[in-house]
N, C-alpha and C positions, 0 to 999 in steps of 0.2 A: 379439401372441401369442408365448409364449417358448414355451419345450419342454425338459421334465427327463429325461434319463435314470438312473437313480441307479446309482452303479457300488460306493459304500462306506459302510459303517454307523458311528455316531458314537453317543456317549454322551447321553441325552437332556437335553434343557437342561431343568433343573429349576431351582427357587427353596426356600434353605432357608426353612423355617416352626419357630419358638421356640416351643415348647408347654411346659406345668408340669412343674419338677424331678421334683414328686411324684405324676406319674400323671395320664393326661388320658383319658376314655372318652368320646366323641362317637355316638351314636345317628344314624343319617341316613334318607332318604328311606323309607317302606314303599308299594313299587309290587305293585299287584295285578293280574292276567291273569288269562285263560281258558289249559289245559292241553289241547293236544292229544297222542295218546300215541303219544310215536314210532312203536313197533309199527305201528300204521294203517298210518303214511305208508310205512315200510319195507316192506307186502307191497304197493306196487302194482305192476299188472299193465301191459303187460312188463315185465319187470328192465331194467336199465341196458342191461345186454349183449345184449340181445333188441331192443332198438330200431333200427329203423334210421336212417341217418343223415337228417337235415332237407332236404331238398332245394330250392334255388332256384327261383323260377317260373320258366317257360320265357324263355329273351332277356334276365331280368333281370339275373343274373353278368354277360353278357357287354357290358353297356349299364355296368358301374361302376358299379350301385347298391346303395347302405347302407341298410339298415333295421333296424328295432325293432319287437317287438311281445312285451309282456309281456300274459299273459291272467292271470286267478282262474278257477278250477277249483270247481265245488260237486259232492262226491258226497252221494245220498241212498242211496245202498245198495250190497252186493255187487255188483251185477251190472247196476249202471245206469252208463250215459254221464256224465261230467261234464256241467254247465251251466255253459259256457263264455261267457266275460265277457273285453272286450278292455279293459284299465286305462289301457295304452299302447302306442300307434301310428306311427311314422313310416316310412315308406317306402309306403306304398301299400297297396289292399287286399287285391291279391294275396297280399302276405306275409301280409295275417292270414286269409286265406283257406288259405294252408299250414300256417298254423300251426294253426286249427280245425280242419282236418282231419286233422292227426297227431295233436292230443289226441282225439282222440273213440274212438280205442281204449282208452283208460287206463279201469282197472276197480280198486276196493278190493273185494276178493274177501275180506277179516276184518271187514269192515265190518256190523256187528250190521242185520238191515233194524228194530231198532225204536231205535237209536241215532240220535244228535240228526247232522243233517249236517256233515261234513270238506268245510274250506276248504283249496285247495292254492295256491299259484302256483308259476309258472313264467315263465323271461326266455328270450328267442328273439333272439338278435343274426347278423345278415346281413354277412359284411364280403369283399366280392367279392376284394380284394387279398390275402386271408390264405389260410393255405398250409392251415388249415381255414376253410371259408369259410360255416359255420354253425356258430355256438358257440351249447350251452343251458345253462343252470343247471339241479341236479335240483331236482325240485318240492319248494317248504317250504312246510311247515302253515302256514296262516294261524289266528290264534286265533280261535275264535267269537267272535263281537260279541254282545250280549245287551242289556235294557234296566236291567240289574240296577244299583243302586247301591249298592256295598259300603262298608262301612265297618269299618278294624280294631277292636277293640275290646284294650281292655288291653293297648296295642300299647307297645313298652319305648321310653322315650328315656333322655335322661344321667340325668335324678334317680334313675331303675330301678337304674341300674347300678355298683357298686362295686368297684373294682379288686382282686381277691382277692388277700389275702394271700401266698399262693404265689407269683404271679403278679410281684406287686411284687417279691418277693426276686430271681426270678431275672428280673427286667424283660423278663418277655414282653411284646411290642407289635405293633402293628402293623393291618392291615386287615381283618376277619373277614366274608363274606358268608355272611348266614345265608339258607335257601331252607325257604320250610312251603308247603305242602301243606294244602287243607281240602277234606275230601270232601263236607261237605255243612255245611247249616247251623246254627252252635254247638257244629259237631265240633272235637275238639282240634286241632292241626296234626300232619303227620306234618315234623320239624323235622330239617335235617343242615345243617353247618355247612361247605360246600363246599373251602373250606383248610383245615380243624382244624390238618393237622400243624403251620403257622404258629405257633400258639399253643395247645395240649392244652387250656391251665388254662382260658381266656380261653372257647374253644371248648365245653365241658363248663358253664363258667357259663350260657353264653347258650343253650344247648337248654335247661337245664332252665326257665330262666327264660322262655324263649318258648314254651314248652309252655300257657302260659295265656292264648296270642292265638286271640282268636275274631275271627272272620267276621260281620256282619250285612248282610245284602245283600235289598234291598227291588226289587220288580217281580214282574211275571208271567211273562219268561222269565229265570227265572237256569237258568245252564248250568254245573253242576259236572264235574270238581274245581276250581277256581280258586288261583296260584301265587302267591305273595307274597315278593317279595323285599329285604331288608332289609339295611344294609350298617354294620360298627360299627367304629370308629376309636379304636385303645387305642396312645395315646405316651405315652413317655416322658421322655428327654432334651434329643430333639429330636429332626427328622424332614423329610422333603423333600415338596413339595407340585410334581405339574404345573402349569406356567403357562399360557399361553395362546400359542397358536403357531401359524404360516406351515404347509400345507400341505408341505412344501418339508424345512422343520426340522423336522417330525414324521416324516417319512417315512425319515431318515437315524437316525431310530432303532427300526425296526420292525427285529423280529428277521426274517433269510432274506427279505431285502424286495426281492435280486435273485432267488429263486426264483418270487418271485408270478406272472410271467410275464402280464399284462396289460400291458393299454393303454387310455387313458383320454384323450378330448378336452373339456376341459372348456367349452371354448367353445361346445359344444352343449347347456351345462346351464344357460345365464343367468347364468354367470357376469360379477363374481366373487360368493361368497357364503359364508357362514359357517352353519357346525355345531355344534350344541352336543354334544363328544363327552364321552361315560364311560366309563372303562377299567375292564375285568373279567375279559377277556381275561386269563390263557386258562382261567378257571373258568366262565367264562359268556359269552356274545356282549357286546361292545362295545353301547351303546346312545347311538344318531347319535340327534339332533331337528336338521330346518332352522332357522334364525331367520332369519324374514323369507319373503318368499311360496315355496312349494313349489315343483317342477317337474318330475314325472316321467319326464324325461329322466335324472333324477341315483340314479334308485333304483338300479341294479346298482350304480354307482359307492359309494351309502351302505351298501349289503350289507356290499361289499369291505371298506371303514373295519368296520364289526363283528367282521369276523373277526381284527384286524391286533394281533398280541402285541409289545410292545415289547421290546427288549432290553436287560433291567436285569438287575444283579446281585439278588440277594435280598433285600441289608440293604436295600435303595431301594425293589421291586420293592413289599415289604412297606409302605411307608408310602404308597407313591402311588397302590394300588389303591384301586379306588373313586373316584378324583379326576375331577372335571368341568373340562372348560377348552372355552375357544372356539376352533374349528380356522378359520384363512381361509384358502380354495380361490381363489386367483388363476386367470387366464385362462393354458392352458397344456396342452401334449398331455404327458401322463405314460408315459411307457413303458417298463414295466420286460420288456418283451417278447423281448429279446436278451442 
């Protein structure tokens, strides 16, 4: 087992990629979700600052022991209890016996009682040696699950799309994520183009042109609004592509990656193992997939990776967003904690 501590930030290793003199528009992936509305999860009841701290089982701090315990949270109303669900477990059940019992005061007090139920989670980390010796995460929306199968309809790829005129003259380029919104079904989308400043001309083509994506989604429980997001790659001369890379060499180029102040064992996660990550960061969460078997030992750790912004200049920053590579997680304590 090694152990990084990272002390300096480095320019990311990237791989040039030769795209057409005259203009290149790639259409990518359109991933659909369920939309939970911020709002909800922001009025729950205590506030941050109204909580008190998590407290250790009795004897257990002072015996040196580490635990975990991530629960799912389901509210069905203002003024109900969540229905508390243990995901992940280690340490014993005392800890999850502390931790069921500090959520069961948590209340969504805006929560409509004839709205469809909020999924929350929450992570609970125990670490007897730290100078806080109960770290939580605040609770995030889990999306509803439904039996719907959706399907875009008149969804854009390359042949849609031609490089406008303007556009080419002053060789806007670069990475456009588009985000729509459909309230219900063979409603139009409500369509914003999360970077426009990027690209004005580029950005203006593709709302109006995505304004004619519909939704058809088949079952008995569909759950609307449902979120679609769509990613569109316009080069020019040429342009820089992420490679695939060492936890290690990723990490020396995450912007303020000694502020993160964590700490991470990865030998507790079945290591080694690889991630397929996507950068979006910082318009949107980062989207981690495992390859290869799971192990819920790695979820906070795969959070962490989502929220992590690289530190590029802009001419690069613009070509590499959106880019997939495979990240490998060697066996190793990561600590950016000092």
């Amino acid at each position: 087992m090694s152990s990084i501590a990272l002390r300096h930030a480095a320019t990311a290793a990237l791989a040039a990629s030769l795209v057409l003199g005259t203009g290149q528009a790639v259409a990518q992936g359109f991933a659909i979700s369920n939309s939970v509305d911020p709002a909800i999860v922001a009025c729950l009841t205590p506030s941050r600052d109204d909580r008190p701290q998590v407290k250790y089982p009795d004897g257990a701090q002072a015996s040196i022991k580490e635990a975990r315990v991530y629960v799912q949270l389901e509210f069905t109303g203002p003024d109900a209890p969540p229905r508390t669900t243990t995901t992940y477990s280690f340490g014993g059940p005392e800890f999850e016996s502390i931790v069921h019992q500090y959520v069961s005061v948590y209340r969504l007090p805006c929560l409509s009682p004839s709205a469809a139920p909020v999924t929350l989670r929450q992570e609970f980390v125990f670490t007897p040696d730290d100078s806080r010796p109960v770290a939580w995460r605040p609770p995030q929306a889990v999306a509803a699950r439904d039996s719907a199968k959706c399907v875009g309809k008149h969804v854009l790829d390359a042949r849609d799309i031609a490089y406008p005129a303007g556009a080419r003259r002053r060789q806007e380029e670069g990475t456009l994520i588009a985000h729509l919104v459909f309230a219900d079904r063979g409603a139009a989308p409500v369509v914003a183009v999360l970077n426009e400043d990027a690209a004005p001309t580029l950005a203006a083509m593709l709302k109006q042109k995505l304004g004619g994506v519909r939704l058809e989604c088949a079952g008995e429980d569909v759950r609307w609004p449902k979120v679609a997001i769509q990613t569109f790659k316009f080069r020019w001369d040429g342009g820089y592509a992420l490679k695939d890379l060492r936890l290690e060499t990723f990490l020396r180029s995450v912007k303020d990656v000694r502020k993160e102040g964590v700490r991470f064992d990865t030998t507790a996660m079945s290591c080694p193992f690889d991630v397929e990550f996507t950068l979006y960061q910082p318009h949107l969460k980062n989207t981690i997939r495992e390859l290869g078997p799971p192990d819920p030992a790695r979820s906070e750790f795969l959070y962490w990776l989502g929220g992590l912004s690289l530190d590029l200049p802009p001419s690069t920053a613009k070509h590499v967003l959106g880019d997939t590579i495979k990240l490998s997680v060697p066996c190793l304590v990561l600590d950016l904690s000092s």
